[in-house]
N, C-alpha and C positions, 0 to 999 in steps of 0.2 A: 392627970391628963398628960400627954407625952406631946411635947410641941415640935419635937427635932424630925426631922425627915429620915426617910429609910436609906440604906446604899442603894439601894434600886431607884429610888425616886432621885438621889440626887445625880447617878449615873443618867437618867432620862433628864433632868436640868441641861446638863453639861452637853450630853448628846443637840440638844435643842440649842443652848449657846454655840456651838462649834459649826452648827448650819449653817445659822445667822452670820458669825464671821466669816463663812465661808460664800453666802450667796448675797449678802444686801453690799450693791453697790456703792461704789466711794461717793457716788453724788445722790443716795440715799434719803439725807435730811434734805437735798431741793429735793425732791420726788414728792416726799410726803407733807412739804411745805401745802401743798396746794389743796389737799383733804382728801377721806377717802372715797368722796363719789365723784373724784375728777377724773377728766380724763388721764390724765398722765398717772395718777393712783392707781384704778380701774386699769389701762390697760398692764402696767407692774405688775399689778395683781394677776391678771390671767396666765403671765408665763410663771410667778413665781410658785404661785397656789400647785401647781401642777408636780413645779418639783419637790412640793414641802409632801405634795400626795406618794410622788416617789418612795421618799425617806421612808414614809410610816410615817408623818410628823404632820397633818394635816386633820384627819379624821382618825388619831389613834383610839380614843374612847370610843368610836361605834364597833357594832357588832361586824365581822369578820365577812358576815354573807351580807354586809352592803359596803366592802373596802373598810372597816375601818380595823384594828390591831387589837378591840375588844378587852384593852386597858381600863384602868379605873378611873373613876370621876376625878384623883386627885391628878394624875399624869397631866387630864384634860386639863386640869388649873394651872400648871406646871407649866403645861403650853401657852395657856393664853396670857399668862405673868410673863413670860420673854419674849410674847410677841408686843403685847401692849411697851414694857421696855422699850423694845426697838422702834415703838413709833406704830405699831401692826400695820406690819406691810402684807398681811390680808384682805387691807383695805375693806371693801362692803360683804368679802366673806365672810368673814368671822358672824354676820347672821347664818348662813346656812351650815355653819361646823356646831353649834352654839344651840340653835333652839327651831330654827326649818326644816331642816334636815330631820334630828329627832322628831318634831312633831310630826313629819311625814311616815316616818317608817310606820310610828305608833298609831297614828289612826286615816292614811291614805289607804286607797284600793291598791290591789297589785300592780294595775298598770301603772297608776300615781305612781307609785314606791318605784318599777321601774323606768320611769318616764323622766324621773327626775333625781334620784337618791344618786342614783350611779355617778352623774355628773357635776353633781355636789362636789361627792368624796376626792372624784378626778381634778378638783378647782378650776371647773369650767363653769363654774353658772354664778351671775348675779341678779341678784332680785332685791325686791324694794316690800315694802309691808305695808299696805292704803290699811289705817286704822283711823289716825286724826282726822277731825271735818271739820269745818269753817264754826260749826257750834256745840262737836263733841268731840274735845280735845283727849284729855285722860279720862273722861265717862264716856267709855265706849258705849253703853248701851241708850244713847242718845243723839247715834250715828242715823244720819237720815236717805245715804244713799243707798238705794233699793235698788233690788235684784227681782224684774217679774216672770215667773212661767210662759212660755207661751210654747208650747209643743214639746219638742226634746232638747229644749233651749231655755236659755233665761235671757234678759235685757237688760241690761246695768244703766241706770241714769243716776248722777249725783257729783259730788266732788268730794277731793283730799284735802290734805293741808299739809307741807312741814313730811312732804314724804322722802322721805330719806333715800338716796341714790337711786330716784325714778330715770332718771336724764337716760342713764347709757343700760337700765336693767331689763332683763329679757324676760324677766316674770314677776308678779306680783300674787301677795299674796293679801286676800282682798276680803273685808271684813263688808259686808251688805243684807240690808233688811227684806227676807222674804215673806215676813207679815208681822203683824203689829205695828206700831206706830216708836215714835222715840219713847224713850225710858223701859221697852220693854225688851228684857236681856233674851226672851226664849224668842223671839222671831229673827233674829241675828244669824246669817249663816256664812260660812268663809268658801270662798272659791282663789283656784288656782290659775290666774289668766296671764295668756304670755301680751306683753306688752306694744304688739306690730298690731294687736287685733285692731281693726276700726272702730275709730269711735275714741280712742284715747288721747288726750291732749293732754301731753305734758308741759308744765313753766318754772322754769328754774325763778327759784325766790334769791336775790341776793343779798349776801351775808356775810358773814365776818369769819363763820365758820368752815369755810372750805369752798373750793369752787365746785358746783355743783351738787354740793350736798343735801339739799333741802328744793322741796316743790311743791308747786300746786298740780293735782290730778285732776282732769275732769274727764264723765264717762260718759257718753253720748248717746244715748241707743246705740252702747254697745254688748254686742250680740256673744253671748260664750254656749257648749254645750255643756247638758247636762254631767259630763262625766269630770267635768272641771269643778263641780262640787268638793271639797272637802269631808266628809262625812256625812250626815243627817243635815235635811233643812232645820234649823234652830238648834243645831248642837256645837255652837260656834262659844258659845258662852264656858261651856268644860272645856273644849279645846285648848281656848285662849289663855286659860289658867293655866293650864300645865304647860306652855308654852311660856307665859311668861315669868312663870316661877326658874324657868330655866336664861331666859333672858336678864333679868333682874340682879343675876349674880355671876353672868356670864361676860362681863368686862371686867375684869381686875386691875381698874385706872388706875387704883391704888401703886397698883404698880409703876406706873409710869408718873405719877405727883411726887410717890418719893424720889425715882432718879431725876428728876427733874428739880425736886428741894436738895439733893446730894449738890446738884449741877451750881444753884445758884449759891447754897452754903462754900464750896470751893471758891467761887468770883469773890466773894465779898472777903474771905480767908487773902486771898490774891490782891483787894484792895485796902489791906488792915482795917475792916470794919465789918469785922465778927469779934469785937468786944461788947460791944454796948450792950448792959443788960434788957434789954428792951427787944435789940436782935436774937440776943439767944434764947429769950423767953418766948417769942414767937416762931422763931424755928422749933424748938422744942415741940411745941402746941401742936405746931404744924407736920411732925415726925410723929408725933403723937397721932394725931387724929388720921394718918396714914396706915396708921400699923394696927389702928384701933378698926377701919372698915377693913382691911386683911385679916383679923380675927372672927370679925362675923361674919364675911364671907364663907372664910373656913364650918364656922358651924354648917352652915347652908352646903355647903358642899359636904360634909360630912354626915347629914340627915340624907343629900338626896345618895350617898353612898351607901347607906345601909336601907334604901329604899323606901325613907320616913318623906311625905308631907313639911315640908318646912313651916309651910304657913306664914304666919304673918313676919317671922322671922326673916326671911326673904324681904319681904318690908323696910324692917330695920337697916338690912345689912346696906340695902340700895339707898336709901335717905346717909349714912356714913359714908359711901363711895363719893357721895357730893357735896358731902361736908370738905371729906378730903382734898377734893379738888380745890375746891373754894381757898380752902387755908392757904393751900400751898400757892395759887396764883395771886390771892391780896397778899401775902406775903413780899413777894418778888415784885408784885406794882408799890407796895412800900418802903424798901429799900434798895432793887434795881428797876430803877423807873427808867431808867435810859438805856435796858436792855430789850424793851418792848420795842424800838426803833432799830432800824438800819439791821445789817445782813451779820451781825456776829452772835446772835444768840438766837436762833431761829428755833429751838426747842421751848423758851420763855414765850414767844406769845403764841406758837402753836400750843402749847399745854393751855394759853389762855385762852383760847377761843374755844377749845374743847368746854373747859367751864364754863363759858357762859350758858353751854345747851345742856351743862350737864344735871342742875335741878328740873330738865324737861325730857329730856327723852327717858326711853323707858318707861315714862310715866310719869307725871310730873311731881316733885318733890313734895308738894301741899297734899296732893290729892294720895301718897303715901301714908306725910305723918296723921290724916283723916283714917285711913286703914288703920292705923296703929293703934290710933286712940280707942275708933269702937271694938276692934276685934283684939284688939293685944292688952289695952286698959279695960277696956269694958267701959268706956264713958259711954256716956247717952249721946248722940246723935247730936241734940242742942248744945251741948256743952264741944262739940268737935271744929 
């Protein structure tokens, strides 16, 4: 197996760094202090997204006849490792470069695909994902908020939970039961609703994670038409998977725990206390278990490269992404504990507050290593 990168691939790196130092502002880290469904993030986002769409640096992995440079799966990773670095000043795009976008092209109508794909790639659109419910967090298929028929429309009543940059997004993408009851994965249907419709009530949850970052949704008798469907009624359940098998491996925080363990390994160098074996053994660990979810990632991008099925692998890789995290932030509350205070290391506890959500989003970290065990071990169910 060949681990080293092409000349091509690392001329597209450097291309990507040279951006970055060329457009993220000197007051940059406050920018991003504040998360990325804040305001000041979100609106960054909308002029920056725009020129990174310029460059070719935005949506280079999609196909050509929806903007994008019709690159390979690795470039995309290439990108999202220097933007996650810098902090991802895509803020709440990086969902629709990542796994919205593709899942529209793939299974939207024409005018869906038109309606919306174009202004993805342009980095003009944000949107938010109503999946989580007050009683089906990472078991979607025990979501209770219904969608009912009633003419050339449907009627959304129910609520979200923990919805990720609902506050300032203009569309969501809306996971709802148009039959069967909870536990039943084939009555699940996903619709694409812009968020001025009536009937929506957004509440921002506050948190430690960002301003703005996280909500309560509720749907009111609210009214959408039928062309806001997403594919078939009940075919929400395939969707979801090939969406989130692209989701799952589409943050390479890895990337940013290790500049982040580089960052505090240098402080403590700086305070002559990077001798203790005890420090070094834990950095270590902690570069380790770094480089170790960057490897499985890599498989995961290299299955969906040559067009394979990941499978539960995807699994794995996502449960390392937050092991990573984890390491590298008990690390630095263990030995820089007075760098989580005051304005000089502002990278230390934003990286920390990212981990705290980071065994829950995407799906929560239990409800992974449960995937792992029946589908990748083949343990029984009782034993999971």
């Amino acid at each position: 197996m060949d681990f080293e990168w092409t000349e091509k691939d690392r001329a597209f790196r450097a291309r990507v760094r040279d951006f970055l130092d060329r457009e993220l502002p000197e007051n940059w880290d406050e920018i991003r202090r504040h998360g990325p469904g804040s305001r000041e993030q979100t609106e960054f986002s909308l002029k920056f997204c725009p020129k990174l769409a310029a460059a070719g640096l935005l949506v280079p992995h999609w196909p050509a006849e929806w903007g994008g440079g019709g690159l390979s799966n690795w470039e995309h990773f290439i990108l999202g490792e220097e933007m996650w670095a810098a902090g991802e000043p895509r803020g709440a795009q990086y969902m629709n470069v990542n796994w919205i976008g593709p899942t529209l092209m793939r299974f939207g109508s024409d005018e869906q695909r038109r309606r919306y794909v174009s202004q993805m790639a342009a980095g003009k659109a944000i949107w938010c994902q109503g999946f989580s419910e007050p009683n089906a967090g990472s078991d979607l298929a025990a979501l209770r908020t219904r969608a009912t028929p009633d003419g050339d429309d449907y009627v959304v009543n129910g609520s979200k939970i923990w919805t990720s940059y609902a506050g300032l997004a203009e569309h969501c993408f809306l996971l709802a039961r148009t039959s069967g009851k909870a536990g039943d994965k084939s009555g699940i249907t996903i619709f694409l609703v812009p968020m001025d419709t009536p009937g929506i009530d957004v509440r921002s949850i506050p948190s430690l994670i960002g301003h703005g970052d996280i909500h309560e949704t509720f749907f009111t008798d609210v009214r959408i038409p039928a062309s806001a469907r997403l594919g078939a009624e009940g075919e929400a359940w395939s969707i979801i998977n090939y969406s989130l098998a692209n989701e799952r491996v589409g943050i390479p925080r890895y990337e940013l725990s290790a500049r982040v363990l580089e960052g505090m390994v240098n402080e403590l160098i700086v305070r002559g206390a990077f001798s203790d074996t005890d420090v070094l053994a834990r950095a270590g660990a902690a570069a380790a278990a770094c480089e170790a979810a960057r490897l499985l990632v890599y498989r995961v991008v290299d299955q969906l490269a040559n067009g394979k099925d990941p499978g539960t692998d995807a699994n794995i890789a996502r449960v390392a992404v937050a092991k990573a995290d984890h390491a590298v932030s008990d690390f630095g509350l263990d030995f820089l504990p007075d760098t989580y205070s005051g304005g000089d290391h502002h990278a230390h506890l934003a990286h920390h507050e990212r981990a705290i959500v980071a065994g829950i989003a995407a799906g929560a970290a239990e409800i992974q290593l449960g995937i792992i065990a029946r589908r990748h071990l083949m343990l029984p169910r009782e034993a999971c």
